[in-house]
Backbone bond lengths (Angstrom), bond angles and torsions (degrees), N, CA, C in turn:
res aa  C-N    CA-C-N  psi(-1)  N-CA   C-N-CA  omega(-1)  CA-C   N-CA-C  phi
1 X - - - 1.442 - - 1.525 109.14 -
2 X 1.651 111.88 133.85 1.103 100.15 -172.38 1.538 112.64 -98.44
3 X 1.107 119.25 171.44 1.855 124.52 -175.86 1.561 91.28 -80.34
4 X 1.498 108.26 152.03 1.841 120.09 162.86 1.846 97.09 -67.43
5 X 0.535 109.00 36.94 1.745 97.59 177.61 1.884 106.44 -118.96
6 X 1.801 92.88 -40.98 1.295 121.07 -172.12 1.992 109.70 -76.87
7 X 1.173 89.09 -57.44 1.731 93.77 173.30 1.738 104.54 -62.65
8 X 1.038 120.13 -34.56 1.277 129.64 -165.48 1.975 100.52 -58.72
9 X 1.408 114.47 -39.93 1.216 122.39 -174.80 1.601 120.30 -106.33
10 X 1.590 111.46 11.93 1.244 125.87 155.90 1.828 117.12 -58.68
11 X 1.094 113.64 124.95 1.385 133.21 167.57 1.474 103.33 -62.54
12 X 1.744 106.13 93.75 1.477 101.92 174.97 1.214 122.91 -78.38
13 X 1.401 110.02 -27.08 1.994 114.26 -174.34 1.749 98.66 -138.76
14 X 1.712 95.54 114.34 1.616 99.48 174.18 1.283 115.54 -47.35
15 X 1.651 120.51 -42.86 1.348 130.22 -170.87 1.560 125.01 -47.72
16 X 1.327 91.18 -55.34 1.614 107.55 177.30 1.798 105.39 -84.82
17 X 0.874 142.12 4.37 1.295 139.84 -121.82 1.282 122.24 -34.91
18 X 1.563 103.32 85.23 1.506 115.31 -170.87 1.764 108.66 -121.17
19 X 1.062 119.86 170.12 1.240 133.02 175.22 1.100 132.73 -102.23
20 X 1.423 124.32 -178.20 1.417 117.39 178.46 1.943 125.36 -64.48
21 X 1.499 86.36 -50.78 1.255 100.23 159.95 1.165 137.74 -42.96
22 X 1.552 108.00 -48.69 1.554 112.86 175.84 1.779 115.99 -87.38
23 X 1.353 113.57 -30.40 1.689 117.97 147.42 1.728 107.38 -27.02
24 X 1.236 120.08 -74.31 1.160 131.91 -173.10 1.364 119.20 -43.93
25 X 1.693 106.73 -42.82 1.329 122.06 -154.96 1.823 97.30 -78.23
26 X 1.359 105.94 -36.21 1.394 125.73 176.49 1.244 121.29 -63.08
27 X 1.321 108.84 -42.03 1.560 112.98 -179.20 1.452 100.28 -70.30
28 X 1.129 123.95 -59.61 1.236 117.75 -172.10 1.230 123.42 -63.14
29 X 1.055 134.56 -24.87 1.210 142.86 177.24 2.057 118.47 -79.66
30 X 1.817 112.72 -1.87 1.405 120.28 166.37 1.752 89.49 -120.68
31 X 1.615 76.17 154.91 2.015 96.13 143.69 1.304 129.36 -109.48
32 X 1.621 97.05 25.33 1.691 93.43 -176.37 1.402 120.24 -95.65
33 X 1.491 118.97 154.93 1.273 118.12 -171.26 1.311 113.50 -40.41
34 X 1.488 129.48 160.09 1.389 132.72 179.44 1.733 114.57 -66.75
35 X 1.283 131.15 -8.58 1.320 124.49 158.47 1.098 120.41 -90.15
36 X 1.115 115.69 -4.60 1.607 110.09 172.70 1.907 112.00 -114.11
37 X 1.442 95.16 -12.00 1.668 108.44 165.39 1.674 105.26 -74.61
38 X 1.242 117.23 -30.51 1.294 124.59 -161.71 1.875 104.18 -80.30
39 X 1.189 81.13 -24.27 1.883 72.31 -167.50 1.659 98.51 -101.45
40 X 1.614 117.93 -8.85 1.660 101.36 152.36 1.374 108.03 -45.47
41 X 0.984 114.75 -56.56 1.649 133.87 -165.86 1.751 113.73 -50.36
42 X 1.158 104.41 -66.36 1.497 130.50 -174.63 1.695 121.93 -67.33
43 X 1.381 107.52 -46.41 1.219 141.14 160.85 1.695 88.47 73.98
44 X 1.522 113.94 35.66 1.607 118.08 172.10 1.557 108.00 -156.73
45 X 1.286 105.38 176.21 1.433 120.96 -177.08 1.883 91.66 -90.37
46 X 0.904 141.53 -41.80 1.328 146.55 -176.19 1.559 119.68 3.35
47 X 1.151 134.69 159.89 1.731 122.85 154.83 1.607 123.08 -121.37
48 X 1.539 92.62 10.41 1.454 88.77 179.72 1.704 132.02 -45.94
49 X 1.536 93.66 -56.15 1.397 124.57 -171.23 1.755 102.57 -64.46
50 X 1.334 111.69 -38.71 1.066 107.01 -157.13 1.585 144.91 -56.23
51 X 1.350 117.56 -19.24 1.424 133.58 177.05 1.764 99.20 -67.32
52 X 1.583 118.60 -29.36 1.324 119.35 -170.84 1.525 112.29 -79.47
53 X 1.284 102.47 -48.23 1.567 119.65 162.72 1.451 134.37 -41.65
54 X 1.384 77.75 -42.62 1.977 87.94 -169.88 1.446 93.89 -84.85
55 X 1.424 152.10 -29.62 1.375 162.59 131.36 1.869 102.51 -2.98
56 X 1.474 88.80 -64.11 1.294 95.24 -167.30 1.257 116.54 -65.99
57 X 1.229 124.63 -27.51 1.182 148.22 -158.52 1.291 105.92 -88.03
58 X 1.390 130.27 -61.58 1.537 129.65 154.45 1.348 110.34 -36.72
59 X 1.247 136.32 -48.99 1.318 124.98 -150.29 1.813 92.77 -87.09
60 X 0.955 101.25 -48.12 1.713 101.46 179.54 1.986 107.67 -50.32
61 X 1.438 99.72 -32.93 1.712 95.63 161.75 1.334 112.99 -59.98
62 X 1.388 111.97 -38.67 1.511 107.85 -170.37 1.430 124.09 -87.87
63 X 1.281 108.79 -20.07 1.632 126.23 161.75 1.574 77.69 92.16
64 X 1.070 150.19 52.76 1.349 135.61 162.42 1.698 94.51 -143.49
65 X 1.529 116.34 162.76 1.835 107.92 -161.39 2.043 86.69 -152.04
66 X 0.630 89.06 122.96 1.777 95.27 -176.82 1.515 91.53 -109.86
67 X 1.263 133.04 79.85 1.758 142.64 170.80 1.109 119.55 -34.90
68 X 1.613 112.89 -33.81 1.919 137.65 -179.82 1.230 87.96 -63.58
69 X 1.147 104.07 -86.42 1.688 113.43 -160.11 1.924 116.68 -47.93
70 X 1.237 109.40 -22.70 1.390 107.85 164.45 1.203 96.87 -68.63
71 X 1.137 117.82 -84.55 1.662 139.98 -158.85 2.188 102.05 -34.08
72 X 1.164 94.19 -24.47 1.607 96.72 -170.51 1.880 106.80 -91.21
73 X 1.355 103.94 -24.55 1.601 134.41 174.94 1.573 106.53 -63.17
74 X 1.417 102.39 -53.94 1.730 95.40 -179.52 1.344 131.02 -95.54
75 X 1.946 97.32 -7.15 1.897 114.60 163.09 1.493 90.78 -42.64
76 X 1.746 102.20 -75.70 1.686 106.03 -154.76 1.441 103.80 -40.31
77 X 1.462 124.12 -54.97 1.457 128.57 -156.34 1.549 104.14 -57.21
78 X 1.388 119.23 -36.28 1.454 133.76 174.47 1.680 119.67 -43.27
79 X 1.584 88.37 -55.17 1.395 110.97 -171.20 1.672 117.47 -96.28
80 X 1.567 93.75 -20.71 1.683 81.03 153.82 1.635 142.96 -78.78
81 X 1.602 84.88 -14.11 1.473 108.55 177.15 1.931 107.82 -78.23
82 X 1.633 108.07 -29.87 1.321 107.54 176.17 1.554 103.55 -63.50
83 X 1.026 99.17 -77.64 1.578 99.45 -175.76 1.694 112.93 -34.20
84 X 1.119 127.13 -54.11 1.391 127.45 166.32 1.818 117.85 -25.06
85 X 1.507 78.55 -46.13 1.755 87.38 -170.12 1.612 112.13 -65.78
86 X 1.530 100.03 -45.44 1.679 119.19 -157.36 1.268 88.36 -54.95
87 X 1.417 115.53 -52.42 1.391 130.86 -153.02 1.764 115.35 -60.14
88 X 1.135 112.15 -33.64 1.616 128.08 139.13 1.063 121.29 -22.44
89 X 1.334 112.17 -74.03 1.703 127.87 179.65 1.168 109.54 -55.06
């Protein structure tokens, strides 16, 4: 299990290459819908990131942040992208 300090400095979107922290810092800081909050973030049309984002994004509605459940959101996204890759090779 990781510490909120640790998820906090996870690279949530390669695109934008931003973090959890700064995801957060972003969301909170608009009131705009989450696709157009998302691409502060993303700085693309992309969908990689997105199941982690939109997570984040609710919870920042809710003022409550479950760090696990991100942090477990961007393993998969990580590792679906591994397998993607291998699968190339």
């Amino acid at each position: 299990m990781r510490t909120k300090e640790e998820v906090l400095g996870i690279e949530i979107c390669e695109c934008g290459e931003k973090d959890v922290a700064q995801a957060i810092e972003t969301f909170q800081g608009t009131s705009l819908p989450f696709k157009k909050a998302k691409k502060l973030v993303t700085e693309c049309n992309k969908t990689c990131c997105r199941a982690a984002l939109l997570k984040l994004y609710d919870m920042n509605q809710f003022g409550s942040f479950d760090y696990e459940e991100i942090a477990q959101l961007i393993d998969k996204r990580i590792e679906r992208m591994r397998r993607l890759v291998e699968g190339e090779n």
